[in-house]
C-alpha positions as CSV (number, residue, x, y, z in Angstrom):
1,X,-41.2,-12.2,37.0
2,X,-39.8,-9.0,35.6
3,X,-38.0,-9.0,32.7
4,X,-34.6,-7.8,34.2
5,X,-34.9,-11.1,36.3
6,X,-35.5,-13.2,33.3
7,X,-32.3,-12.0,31.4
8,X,-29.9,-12.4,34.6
9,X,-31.6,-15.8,34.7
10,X,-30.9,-16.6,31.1
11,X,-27.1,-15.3,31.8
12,X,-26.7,-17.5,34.4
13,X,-28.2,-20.5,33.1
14,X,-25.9,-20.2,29.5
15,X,-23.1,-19.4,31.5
16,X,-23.3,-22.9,33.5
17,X,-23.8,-24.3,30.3
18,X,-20.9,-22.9,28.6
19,X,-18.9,-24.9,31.4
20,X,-21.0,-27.3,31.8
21,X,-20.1,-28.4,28.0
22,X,-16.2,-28.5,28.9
23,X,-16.9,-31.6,31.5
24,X,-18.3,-33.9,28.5
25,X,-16.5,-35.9,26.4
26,X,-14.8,-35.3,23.8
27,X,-17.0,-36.9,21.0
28,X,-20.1,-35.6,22.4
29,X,-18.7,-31.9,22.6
30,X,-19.6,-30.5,19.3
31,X,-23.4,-31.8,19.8
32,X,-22.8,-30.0,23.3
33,X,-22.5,-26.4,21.7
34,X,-25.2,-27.2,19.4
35,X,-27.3,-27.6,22.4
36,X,-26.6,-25.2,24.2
37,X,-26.7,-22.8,21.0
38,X,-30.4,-24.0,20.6
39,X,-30.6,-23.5,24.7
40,X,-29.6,-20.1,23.7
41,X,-32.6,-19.9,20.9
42,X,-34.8,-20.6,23.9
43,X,-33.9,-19.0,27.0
44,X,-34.1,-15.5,24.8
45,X,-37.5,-16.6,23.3
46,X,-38.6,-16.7,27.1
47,X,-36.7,-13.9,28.8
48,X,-37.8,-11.4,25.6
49,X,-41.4,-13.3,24.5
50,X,-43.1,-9.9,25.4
51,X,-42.0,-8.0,22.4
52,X,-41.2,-10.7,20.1
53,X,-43.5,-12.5,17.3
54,X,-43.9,-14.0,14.0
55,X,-42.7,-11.3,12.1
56,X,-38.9,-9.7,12.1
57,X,-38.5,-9.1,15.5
58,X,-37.6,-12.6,15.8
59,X,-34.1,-11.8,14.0
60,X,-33.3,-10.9,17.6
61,X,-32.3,-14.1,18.5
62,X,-30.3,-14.5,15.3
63,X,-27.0,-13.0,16.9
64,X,-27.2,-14.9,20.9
65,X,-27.6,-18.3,19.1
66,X,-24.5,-17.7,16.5
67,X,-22.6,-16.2,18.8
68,X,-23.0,-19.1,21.6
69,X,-22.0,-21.5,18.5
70,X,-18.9,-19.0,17.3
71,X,-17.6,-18.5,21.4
72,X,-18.1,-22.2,21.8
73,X,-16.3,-23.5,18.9
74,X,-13.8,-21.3,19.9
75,X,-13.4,-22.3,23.4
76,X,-11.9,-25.7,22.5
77,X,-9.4,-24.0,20.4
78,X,-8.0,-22.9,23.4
79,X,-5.0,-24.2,25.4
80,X,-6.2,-26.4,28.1
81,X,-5.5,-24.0,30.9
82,X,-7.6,-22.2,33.5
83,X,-5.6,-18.7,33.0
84,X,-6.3,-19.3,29.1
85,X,-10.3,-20.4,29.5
86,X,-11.6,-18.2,32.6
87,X,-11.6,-14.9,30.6
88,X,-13.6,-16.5,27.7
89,X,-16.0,-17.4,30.7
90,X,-16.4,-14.0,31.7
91,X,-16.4,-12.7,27.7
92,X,-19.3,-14.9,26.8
93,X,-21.4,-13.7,30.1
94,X,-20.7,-10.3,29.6
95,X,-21.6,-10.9,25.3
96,X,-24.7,-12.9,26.4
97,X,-25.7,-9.6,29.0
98,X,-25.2,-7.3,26.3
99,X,-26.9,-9.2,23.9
100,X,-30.0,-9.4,25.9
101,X,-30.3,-6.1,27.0
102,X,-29.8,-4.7,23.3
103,X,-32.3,-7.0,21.9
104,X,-34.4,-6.2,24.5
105,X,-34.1,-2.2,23.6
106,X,-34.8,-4.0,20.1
107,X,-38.0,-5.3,20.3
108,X,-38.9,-2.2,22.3
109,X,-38.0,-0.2,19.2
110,X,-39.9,-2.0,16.9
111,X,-42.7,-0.4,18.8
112,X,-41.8,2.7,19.4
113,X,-38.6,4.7,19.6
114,X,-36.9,5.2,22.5
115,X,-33.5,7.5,23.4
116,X,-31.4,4.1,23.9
117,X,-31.2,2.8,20.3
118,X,-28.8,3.9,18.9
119,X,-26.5,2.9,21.5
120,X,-28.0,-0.3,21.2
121,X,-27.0,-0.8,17.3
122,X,-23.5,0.4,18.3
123,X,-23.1,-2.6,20.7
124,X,-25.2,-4.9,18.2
125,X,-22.7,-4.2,15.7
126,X,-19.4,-4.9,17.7
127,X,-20.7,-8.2,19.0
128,X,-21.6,-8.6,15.0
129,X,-18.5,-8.1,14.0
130,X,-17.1,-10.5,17.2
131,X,-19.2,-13.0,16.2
132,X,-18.3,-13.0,12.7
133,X,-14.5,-13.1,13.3
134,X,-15.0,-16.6,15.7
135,X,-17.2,-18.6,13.3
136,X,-14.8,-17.4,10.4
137,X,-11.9,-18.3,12.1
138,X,-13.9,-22.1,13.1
139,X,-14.6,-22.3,9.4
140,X,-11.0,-21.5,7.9
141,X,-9.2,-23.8,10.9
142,X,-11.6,-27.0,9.6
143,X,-9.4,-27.0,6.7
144,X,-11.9,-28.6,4.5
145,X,-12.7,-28.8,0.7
146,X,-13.1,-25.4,-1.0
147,X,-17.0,-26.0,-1.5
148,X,-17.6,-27.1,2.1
149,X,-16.0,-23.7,3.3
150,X,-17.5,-21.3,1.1
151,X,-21.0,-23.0,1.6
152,X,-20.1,-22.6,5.6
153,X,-19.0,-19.2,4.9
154,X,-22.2,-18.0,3.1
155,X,-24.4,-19.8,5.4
156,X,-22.9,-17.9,8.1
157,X,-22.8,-14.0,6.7
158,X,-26.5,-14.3,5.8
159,X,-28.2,-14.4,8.9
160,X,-25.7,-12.2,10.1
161,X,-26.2,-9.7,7.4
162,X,-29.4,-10.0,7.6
163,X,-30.2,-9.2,11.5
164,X,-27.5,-6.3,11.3
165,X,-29.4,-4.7,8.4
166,X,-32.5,-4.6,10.0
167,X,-31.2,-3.4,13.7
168,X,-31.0,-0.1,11.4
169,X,-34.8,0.0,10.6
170,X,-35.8,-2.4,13.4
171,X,-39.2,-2.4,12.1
172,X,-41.7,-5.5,12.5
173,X,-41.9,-6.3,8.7
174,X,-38.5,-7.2,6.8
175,X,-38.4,-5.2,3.3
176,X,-37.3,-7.7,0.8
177,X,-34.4,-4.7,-0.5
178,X,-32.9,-6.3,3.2
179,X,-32.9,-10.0,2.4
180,X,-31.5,-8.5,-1.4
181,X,-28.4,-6.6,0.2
182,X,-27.6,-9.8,2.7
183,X,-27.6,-12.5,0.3
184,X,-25.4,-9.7,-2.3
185,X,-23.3,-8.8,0.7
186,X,-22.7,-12.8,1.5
187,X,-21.9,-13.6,-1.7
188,X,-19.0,-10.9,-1.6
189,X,-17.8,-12.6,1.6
190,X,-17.9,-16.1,0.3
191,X,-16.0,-14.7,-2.3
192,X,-13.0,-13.3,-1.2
193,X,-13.0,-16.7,1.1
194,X,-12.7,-18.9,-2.1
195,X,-9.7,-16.4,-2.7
196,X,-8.1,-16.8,0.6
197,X,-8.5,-20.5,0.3
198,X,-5.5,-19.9,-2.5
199,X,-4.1,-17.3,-0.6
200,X,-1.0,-18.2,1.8
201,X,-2.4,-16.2,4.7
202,X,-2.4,-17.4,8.3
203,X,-6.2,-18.7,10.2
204,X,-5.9,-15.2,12.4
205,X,-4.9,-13.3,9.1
206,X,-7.5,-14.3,6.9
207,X,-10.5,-14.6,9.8
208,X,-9.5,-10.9,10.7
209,X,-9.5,-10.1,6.7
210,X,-13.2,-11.4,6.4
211,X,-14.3,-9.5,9.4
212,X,-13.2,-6.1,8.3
213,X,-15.0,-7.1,5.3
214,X,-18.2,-7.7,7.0
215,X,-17.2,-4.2,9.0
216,X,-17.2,-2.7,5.4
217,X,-20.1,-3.8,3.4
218,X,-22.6,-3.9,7.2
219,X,-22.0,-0.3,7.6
220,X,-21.9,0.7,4.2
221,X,-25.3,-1.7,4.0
222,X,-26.7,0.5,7.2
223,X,-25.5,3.7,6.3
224,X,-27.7,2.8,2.8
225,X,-30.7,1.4,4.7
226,X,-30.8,4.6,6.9
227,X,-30.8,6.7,4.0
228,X,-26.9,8.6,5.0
229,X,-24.9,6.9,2.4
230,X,-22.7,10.1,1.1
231,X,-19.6,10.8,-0.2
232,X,-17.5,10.7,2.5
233,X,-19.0,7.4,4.2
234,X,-18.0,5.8,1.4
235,X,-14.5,7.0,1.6
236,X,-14.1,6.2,5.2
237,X,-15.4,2.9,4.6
238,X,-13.4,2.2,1.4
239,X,-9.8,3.5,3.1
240,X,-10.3,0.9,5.8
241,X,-10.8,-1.9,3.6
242,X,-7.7,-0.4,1.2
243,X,-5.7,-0.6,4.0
244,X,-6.6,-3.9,5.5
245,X,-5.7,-5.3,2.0
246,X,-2.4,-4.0,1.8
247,X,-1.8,-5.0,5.5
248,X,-2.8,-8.2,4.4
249,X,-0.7,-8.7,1.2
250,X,2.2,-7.3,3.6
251,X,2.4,-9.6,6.4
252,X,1.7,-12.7,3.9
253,X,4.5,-15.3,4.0
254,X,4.7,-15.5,0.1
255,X,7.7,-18.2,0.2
256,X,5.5,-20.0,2.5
């Protein structure tokens, strides 16, 4: 079986899943993402065992596993209404596509380089970026003690960090300057979420608040892994996250 054949297979397969969870019951539907986040662990592992192994390539399925658990988790946010629930549908087929075929280009590069990577990180990381904003957003609407959400949080910006700094070396060893910048990186995030816990913002403000930090510190982190961090990338960088803040200290209810 080609390898094309195995990723339509594995898009198909999760996407029956994704609606297969809705038909459960209600208590059993947070086990049912977890399941079908590990289904998701899997079906990659099979559709793209050529080019992975026991060494960093495996950080490819990284990203398809949180991001089944982030889309899922999100799903039952969601009004109980077909109009409201088919696009997410067609969103996590279409993310789960992507995701393959990047990871696929991936692995490839790991081996040697070929013309399509760089699209490939630029999809990578959007759907980084995606991902991050849906489990954020999970985390924040639990509500839970400060120290439950800012373990969540970290636990979750690792392994993203982590895969997202490597797609810019995508080389088969992980440099341990890599698992240095994540966990830094993470405990920046986890940070400013222990500030946000205090911070009268609303679950879309403060998930979207998070994400542009990720958006910051990922492509300052790549630009530093690839060896272009300059002057100017920093500026870019540091006027987007300026601006988020004040757009975020703005459009705070303060008498809230």
């Amino acid at each position: 079986m080609s390898k094309r054949a195995k990723i339509i297979i594995t898009t198909i397969l999760l996407a029956v899943g994704f609606v297969g969870i809705n038909l459960i019951e209600n208590e059993f539907k947070t086990a049912g993402i977890l399941g079908l986040s590990l289904a998701t662990l899997l079906l990659f592992t099979w559709s793209l065992k050529e080019g992975i192994g026991f060494n960093a390539t495996a950080l490819v399925l990284v990203l398809p596993a949180l991001y089944t658990l982030g889309v899922g988790i999100f799903w039952f946010l969601l009004p109980a209404s077909l109009v409201a629930r088919v696009p997410v549908i067609l969103l996590y087929s279409i993310g789960i596509y992507s995701l393959a075929l990047t990871n696929n280009i991936f692995t490839v590069s790991a081996v040697r380089t070929i013309a399509l990577s760089r699209a490939a990180k630029g999809v990578g990381f959007v759907l980084t970026l995606f991902t991050a904003f849906l489990l954020y957003d999970a985390i924040l609407s639990l509500k839970a003690q400060i120290f439950v959400n800012t373990l969540l949080i970290y636990l979750v910006s690792f392994p993203l960090f982590l895969q997202g700094l490597w797609m810019s070396k995508i080389t088969k060893n992980i440099d341990k300057e890599l698992f240095i910048f994540s966990a830094i990186l993470s405990y920046l995030v986890t940070t400013s979420a222990i500030f946000l816990y205090f911070w009268p913002v609303t679950l879309v403000v403060g998930s979207i608040f998070l994400t542009v930090e990720v958006y910051v510190y990922l492509g300052l982190g790549q630009a530093r892994v690839e060896g272009r961090l300059f002057r100017q990338t920093l500026r870019e960088y540091a006027l987007v996250g300026i601006l988020v803040f004040l757009t975020t200290i703005i459009v705070t209810n303060w008498r809230g």
